[in-house]
Backbone as a printed PyTorch tensor [residue, N CA C, xyz], in Angstrom:
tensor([[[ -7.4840, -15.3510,   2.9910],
         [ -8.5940, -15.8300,   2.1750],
         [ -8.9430, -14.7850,   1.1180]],

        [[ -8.9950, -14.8870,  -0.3210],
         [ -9.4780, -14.4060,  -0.8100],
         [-10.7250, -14.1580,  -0.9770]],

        [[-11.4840, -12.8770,  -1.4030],
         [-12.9420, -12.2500,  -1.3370],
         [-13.2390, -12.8070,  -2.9990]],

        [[-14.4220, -13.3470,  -3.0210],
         [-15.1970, -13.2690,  -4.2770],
         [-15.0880, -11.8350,  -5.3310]],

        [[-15.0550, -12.2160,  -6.5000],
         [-15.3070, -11.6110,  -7.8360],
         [-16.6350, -11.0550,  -7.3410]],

        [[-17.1350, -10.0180,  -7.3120],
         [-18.8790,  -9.6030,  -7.7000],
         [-18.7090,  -8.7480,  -9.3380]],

        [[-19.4840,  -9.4250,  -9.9350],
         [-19.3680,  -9.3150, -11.5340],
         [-21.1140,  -8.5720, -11.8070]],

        [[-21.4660,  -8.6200, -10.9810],
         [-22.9610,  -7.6290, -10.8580],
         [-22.9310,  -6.0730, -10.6550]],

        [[-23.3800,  -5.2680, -10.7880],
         [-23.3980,  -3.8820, -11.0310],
         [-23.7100,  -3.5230,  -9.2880]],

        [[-22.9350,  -3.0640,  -8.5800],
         [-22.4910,  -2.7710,  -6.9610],
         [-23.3260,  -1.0630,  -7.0260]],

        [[-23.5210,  -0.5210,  -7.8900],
         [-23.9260,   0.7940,  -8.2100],
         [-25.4100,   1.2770,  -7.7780]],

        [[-25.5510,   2.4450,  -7.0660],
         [-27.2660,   2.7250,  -6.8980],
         [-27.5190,   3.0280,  -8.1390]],

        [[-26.4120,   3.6950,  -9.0340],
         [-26.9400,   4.3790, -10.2170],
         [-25.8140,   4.1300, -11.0420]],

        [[-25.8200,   2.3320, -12.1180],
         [-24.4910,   2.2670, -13.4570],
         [-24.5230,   3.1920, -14.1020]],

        [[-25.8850,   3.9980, -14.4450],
         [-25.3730,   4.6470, -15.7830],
         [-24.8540,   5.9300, -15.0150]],

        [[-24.9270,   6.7090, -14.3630],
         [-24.3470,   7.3750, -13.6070],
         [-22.8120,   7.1180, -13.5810]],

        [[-22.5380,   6.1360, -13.1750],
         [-20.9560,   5.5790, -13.3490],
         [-20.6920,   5.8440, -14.8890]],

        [[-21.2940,   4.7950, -15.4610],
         [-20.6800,   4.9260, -17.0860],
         [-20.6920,   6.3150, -17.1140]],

        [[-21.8260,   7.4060, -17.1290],
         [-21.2810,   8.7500, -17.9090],
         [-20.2640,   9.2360, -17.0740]],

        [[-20.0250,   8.8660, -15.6910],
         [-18.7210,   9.6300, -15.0440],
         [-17.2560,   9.0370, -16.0930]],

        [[-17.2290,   7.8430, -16.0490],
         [-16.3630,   7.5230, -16.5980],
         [-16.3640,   7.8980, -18.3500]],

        [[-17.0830,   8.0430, -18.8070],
         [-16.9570,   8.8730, -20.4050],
         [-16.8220,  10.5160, -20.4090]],

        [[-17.2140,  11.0130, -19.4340],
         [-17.3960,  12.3940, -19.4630],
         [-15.5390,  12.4590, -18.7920]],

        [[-14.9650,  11.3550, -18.2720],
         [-13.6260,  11.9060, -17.4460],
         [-12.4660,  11.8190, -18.7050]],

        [[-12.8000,  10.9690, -19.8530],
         [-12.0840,  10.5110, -21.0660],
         [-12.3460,  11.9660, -22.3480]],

        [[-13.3300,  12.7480, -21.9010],
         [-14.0420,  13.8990, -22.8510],
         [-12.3660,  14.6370, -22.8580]],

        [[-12.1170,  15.0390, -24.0960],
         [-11.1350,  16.2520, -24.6070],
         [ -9.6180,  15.6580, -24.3530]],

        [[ -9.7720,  13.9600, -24.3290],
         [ -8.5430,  13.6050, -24.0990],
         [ -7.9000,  13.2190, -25.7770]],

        [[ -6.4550,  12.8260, -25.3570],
         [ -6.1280,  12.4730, -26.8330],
         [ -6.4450,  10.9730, -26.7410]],

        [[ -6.1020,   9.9510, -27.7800],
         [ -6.1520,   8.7320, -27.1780],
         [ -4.9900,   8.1130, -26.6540]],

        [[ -4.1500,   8.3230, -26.5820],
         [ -2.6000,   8.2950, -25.7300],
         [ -3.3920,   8.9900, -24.5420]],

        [[ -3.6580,  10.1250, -24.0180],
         [ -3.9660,   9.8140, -22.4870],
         [ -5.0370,   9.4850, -22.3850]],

        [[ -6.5820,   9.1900, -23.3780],
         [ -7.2090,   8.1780, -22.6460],
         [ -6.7090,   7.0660, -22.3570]],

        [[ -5.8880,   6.2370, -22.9100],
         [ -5.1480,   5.2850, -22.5020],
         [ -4.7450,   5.0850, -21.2620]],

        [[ -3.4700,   6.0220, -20.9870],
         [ -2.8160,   6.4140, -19.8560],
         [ -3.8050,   6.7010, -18.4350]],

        [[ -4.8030,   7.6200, -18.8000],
         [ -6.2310,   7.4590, -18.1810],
         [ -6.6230,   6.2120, -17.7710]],

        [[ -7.1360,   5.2730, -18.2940],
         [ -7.1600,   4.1060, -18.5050],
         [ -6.5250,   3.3240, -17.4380]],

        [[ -5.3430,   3.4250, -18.3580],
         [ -4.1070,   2.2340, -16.6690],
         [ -3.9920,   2.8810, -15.1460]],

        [[ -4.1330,   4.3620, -15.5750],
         [ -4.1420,   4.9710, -13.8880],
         [ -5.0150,   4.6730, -12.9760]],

        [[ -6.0730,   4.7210, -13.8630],
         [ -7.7130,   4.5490, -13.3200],
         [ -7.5700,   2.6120, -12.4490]],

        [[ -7.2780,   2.0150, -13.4180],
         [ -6.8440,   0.5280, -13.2380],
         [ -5.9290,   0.2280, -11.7170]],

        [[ -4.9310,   0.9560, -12.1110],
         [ -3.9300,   0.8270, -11.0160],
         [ -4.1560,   1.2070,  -9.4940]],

        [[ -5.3950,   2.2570,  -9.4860],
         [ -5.7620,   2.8730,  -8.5870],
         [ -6.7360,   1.9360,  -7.9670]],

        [[ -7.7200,   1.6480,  -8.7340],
         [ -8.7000,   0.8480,  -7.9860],
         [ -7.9310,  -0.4430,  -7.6500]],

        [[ -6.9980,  -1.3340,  -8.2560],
         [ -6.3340,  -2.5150,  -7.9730],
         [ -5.9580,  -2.1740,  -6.4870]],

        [[ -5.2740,  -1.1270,  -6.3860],
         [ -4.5570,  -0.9320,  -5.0230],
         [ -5.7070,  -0.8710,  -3.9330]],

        [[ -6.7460,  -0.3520,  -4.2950],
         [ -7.9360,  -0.1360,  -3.4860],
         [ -8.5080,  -2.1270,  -2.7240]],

        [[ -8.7200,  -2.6980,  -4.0300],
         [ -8.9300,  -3.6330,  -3.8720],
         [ -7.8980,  -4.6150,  -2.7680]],

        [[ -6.9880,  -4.4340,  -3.5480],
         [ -5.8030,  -4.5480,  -2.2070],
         [ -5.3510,  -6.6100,  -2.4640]],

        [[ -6.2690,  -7.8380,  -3.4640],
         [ -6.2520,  -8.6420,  -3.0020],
         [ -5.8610,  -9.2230,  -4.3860]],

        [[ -4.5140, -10.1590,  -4.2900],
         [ -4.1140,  -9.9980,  -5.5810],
         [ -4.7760, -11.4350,  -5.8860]],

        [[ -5.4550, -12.5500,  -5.2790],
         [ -6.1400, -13.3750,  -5.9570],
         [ -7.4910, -12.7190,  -6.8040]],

        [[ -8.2470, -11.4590,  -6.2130],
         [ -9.1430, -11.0450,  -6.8660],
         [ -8.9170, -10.1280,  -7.8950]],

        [[ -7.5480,  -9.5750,  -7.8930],
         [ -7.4300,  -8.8850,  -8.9970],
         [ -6.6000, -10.0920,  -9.9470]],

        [[ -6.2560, -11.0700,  -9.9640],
         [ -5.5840, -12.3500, -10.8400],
         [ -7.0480, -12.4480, -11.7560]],

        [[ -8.1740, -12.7870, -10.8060],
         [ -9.6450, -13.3270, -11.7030],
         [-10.2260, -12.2600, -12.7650]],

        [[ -9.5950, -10.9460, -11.9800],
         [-10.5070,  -9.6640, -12.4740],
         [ -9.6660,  -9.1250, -13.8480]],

        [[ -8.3490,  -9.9780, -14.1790],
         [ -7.8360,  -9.8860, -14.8630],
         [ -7.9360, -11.1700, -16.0770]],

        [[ -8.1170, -11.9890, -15.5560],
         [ -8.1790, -13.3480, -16.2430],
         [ -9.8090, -13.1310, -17.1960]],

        [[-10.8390, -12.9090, -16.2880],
         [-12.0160, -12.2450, -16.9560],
         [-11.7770, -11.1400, -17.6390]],

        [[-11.3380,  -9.7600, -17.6490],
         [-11.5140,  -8.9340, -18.4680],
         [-10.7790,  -9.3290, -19.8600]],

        [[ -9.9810, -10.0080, -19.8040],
         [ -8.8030, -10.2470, -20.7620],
         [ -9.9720, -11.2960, -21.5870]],

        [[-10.5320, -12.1910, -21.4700],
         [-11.4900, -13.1630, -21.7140],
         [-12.3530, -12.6250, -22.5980]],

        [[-13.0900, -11.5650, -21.7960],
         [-13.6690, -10.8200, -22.6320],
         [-13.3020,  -9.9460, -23.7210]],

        [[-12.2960,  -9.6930, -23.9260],
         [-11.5880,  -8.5160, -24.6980],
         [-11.3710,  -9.5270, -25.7200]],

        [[-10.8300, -10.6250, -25.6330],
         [-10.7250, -11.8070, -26.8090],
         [-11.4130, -12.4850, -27.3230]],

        [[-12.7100, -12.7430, -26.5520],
         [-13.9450, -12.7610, -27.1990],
         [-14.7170, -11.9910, -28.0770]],

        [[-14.5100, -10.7930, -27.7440],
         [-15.3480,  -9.8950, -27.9680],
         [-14.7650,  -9.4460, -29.4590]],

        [[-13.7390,  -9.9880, -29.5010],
         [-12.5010,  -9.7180, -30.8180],
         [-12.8180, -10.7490, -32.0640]],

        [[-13.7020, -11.4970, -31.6830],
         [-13.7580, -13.0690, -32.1420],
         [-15.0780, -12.8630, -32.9230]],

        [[-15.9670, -11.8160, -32.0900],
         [-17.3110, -11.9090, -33.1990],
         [-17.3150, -11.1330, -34.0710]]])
């Protein structure tokens, strides 16, 4: 059985997250923020472990990225 998408902020503290994640991209080039980027991706996917929830978590981010291209 696949586990639900949670698309809500799971965090005691987002912005805490966001600056971890900007402060980990600080003094990179953009070729390895990139690379940064897919590692970071690949890592949590495996974490997640459930490839119907990473299919949605992909189908949504991609959604958004083409939307977001559109305005």
């Amino acid at each position: 059985m696949t586990a639900v998408l949670s698309t809500k902020s799971n965090f005691a503290d987002p912005d805490a997250a966001y600056r971890l994640i900007v402060e980990t991209h600080r003094g990179l080039s953009d070729e390895q923020s990139a690379a940064l980027d897919a590692a970071l991706v690949l890592i949590l996917a495996n974490h997640v472990g459930d490839l119907g929830l990473l299919r949605e978590a992909a189908a949504l981010a991609k959604r958004s990225v083409v939307e977001g291209q559109r305005e």
